[in-house]
C-alpha positions as CSV (number, residue, x, y, z in Angstrom):
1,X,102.2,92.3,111.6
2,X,102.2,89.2,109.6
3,X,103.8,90.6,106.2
4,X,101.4,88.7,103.7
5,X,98.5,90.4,105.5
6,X,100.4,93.7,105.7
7,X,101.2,93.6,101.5
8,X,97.0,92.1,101.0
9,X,95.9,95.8,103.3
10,X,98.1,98.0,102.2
11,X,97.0,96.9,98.3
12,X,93.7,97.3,99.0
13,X,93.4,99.9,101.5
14,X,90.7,102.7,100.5
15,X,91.3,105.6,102.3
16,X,88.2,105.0,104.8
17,X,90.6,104.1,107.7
18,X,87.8,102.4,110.1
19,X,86.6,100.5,107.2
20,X,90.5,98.9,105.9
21,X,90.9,98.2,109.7
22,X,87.6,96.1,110.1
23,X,88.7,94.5,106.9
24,X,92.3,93.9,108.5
25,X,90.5,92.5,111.1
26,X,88.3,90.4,108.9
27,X,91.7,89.1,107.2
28,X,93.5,87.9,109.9
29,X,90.5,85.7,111.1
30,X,89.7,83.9,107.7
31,X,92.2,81.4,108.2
32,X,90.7,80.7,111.4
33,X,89.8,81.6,115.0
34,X,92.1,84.2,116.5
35,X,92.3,85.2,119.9
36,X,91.8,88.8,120.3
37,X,96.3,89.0,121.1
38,X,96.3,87.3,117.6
39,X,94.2,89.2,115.8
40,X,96.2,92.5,117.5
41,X,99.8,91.2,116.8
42,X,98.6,90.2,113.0
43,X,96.9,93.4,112.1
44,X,99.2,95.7,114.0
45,X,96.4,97.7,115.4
46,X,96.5,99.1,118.7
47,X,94.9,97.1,121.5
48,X,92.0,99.6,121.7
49,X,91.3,99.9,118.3
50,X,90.9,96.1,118.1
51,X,88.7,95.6,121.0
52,X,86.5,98.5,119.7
53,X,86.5,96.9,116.0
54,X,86.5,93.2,117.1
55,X,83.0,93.9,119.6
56,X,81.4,96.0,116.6
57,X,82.2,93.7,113.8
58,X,81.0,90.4,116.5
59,X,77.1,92.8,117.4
60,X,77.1,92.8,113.5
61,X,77.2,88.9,113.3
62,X,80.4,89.4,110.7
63,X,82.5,88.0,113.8
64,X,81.9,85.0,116.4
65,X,83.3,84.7,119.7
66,X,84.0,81.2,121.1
67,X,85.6,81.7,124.2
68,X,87.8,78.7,123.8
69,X,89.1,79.3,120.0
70,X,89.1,83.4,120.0
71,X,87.3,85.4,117.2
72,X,85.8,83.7,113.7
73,X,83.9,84.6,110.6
74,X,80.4,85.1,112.0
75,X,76.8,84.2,110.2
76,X,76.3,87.2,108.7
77,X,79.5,86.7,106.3
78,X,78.8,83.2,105.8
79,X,75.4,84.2,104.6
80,X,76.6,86.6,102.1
81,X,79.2,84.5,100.7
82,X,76.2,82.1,100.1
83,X,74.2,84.7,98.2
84,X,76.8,85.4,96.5
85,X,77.7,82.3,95.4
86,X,73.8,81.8,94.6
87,X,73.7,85.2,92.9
88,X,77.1,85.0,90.4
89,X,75.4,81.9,88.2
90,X,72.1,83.5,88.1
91,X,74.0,86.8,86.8
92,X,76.3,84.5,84.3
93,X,73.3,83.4,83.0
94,X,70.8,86.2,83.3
95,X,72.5,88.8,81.6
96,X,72.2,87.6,77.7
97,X,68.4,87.8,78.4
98,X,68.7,91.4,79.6
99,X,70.7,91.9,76.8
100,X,68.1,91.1,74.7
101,X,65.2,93.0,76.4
102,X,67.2,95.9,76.3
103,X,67.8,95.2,72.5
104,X,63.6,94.7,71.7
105,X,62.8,97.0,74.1
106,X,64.8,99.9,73.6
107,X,64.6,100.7,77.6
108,X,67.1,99.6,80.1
109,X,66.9,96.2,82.2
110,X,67.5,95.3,85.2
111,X,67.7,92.4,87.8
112,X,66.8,92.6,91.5
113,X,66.9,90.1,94.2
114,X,65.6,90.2,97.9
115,X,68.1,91.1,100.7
116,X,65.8,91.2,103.8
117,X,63.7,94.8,103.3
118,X,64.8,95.8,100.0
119,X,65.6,94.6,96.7
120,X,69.3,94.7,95.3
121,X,70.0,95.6,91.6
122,X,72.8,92.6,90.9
123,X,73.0,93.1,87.0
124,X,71.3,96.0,84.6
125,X,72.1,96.7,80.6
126,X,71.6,100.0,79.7
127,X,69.6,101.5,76.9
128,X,71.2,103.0,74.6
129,X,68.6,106.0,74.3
130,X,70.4,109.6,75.4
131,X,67.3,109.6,77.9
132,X,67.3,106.6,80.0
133,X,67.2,105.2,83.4
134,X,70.4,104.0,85.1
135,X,69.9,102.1,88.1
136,X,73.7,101.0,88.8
137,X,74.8,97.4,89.8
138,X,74.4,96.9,93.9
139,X,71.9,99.7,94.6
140,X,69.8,98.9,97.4
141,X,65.8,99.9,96.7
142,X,62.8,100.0,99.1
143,X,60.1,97.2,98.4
144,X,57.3,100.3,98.9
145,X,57.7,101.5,95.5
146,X,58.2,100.5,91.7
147,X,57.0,97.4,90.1
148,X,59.8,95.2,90.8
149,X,58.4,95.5,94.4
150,X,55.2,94.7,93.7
151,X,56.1,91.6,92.5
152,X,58.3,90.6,95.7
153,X,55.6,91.1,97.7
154,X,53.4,89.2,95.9
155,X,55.3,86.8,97.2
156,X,55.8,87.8,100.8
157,X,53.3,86.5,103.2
158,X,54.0,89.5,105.9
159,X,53.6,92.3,102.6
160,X,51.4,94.5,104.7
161,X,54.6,95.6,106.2
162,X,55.9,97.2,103.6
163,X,52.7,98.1,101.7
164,X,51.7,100.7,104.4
165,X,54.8,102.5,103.8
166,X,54.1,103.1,100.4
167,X,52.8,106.7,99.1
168,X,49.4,105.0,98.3
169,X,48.7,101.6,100.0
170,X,45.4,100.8,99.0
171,X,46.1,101.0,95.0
172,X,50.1,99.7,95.4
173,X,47.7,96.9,97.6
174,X,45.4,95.9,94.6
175,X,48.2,95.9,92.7
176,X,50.7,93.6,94.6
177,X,47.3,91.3,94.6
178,X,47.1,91.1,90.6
179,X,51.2,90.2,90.2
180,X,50.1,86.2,90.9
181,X,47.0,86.4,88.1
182,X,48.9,88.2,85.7
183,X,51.7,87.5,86.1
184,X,53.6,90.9,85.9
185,X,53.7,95.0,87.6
186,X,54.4,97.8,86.0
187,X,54.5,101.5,88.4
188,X,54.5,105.0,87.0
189,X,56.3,107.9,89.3
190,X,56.3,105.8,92.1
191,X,59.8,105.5,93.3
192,X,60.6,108.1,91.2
193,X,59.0,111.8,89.8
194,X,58.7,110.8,85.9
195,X,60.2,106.9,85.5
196,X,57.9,104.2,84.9
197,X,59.0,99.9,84.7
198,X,57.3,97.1,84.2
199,X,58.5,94.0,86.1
200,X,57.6,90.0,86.0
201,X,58.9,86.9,88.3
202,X,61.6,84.5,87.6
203,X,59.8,81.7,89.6
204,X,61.9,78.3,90.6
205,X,61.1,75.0,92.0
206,X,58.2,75.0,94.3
207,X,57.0,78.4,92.8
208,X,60.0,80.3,95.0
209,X,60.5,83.3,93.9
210,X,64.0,83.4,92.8
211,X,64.2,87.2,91.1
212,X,62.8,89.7,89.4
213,X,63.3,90.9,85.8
214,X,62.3,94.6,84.5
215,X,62.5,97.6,82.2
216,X,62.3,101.0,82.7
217,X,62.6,104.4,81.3
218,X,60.9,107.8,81.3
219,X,57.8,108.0,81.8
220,X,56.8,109.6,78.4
221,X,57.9,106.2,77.1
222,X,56.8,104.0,80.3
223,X,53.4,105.8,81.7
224,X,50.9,103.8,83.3
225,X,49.1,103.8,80.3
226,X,51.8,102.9,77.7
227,X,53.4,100.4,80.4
228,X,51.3,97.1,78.8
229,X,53.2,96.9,75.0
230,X,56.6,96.1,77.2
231,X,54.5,93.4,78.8
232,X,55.0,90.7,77.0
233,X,58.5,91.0,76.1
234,X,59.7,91.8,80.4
235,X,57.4,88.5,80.4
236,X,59.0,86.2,77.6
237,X,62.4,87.6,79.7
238,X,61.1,86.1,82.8
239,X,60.4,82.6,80.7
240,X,64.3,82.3,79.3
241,X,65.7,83.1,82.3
242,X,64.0,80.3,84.3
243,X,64.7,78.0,81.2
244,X,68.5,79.1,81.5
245,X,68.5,78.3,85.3
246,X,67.5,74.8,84.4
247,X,63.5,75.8,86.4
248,X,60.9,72.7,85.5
249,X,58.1,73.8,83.5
């Protein structure tokens, strides 16, 4: 096994032994295309165990087979290094305005971005209330509940999907339709027994939807019917993180 590969596994090996070998794997191709000998020889893995890993990790898309160059990165990595890479300055530059609405607010705020069916919590600041809602960094949510996925679909031609998973369709519907108009969501007990949010876009060029900004809390703070006073503040949000990305007004 190639000892600078060996030293980079071993340092950052979890515990999960199918997971550190797919990464193994994953490691010896970066460089470049490996034939499947290769890729054995460098990880050290038995000749089963990399055929097994090397056909699962290629049905996943994280691998490609070209059967003159061997095994490479596949599209599914190269697309989430792009997000990634799309994701880290709109975090940089995101997370003094959450700061903020957490500060004027008093409730913790979040910020969510579409990956395929759901919606991915990539930064949060917490309030500093003893009750609260904590919704950690990289949680993964459904877009058939909450107000943050009202306003995704708002934007989603192909939203009747998603709405007729919801627990009520026909008002999470009307409400999906209003996001556009007004320009914000808010959802009480939807995704959650007794935690309300309110949500509004962060819109760029084009009017593409690049993310969503909330706040939520307990529902004897956030109820449906005390949602609207966080309106315009979750809104204003929305506004200075479009003006940080640089958006066109």
């Amino acid at each position: 096994m190639d000892m600078s590969a060996s030293r980079r596994i071993a340092a950052a090996g979890t515990g999960v032994g199918t997971l550190d070998r797919a990464v193994a794997i994953l490691s010896a191709v970066e460089a470049g295309a490996r034939t499947f000998t290769a890729v054995a020889r460098t990880t050290g893995l038995p000749r089963s165990t990399a055929h097994r890993l090397l056909k699962a990790l290629t049905a996943h898309g994280f691998l490609a087979f070209d059967p003159g160059d061997g095994y490479r990165l596949g599209h599914r990595l190269l697309q989430l290094g792009a997000q990634a890479r799309r994701e880290a300055p709109l975090r940089e530059l995101a997370h003094p305005v959450l700061g903020r609405l957490a500060d004027e607010t008093g409730e913790s705020a979040q910020l969510y971005v579409r990956m395929g069916d759901m919606r991915v919590c990539v930064d949060v600041v917490e309030s500093r209330n003893e009750l609260r809602t904590i919704v950690p960094v990289g949680a993964a949510l459904p877009l058939s509940a909450g107000s943050a996925a009202k306003v995704f679909l708002a934007w989603d031609p192909h939203r009747m999907r998603q709405i007729r998973r919801a627990g009520d369709p026909d008002r999470f519907a009307r409400d999906v339709d209003q996001v556009r108009g007004r320009g914000w969501a808010s959802s009480a007990g939807e995704r959650e027994a007794g935690v309300g949010s309110v949500s509004a876009p962060v819109v760029g060029a084009g009017d593409t939807l690049v993310a969503v900004v909330s706040v939520s809390g307990p529902s004897a703070r956030m109820g449906r019917g005390g949602a609207r006073r966080y309106v315009p503040a979750v809104m204003r949000a929305a506004r200075d993180i479009e003006a940080a990305l640089g958006t066109p007004s």
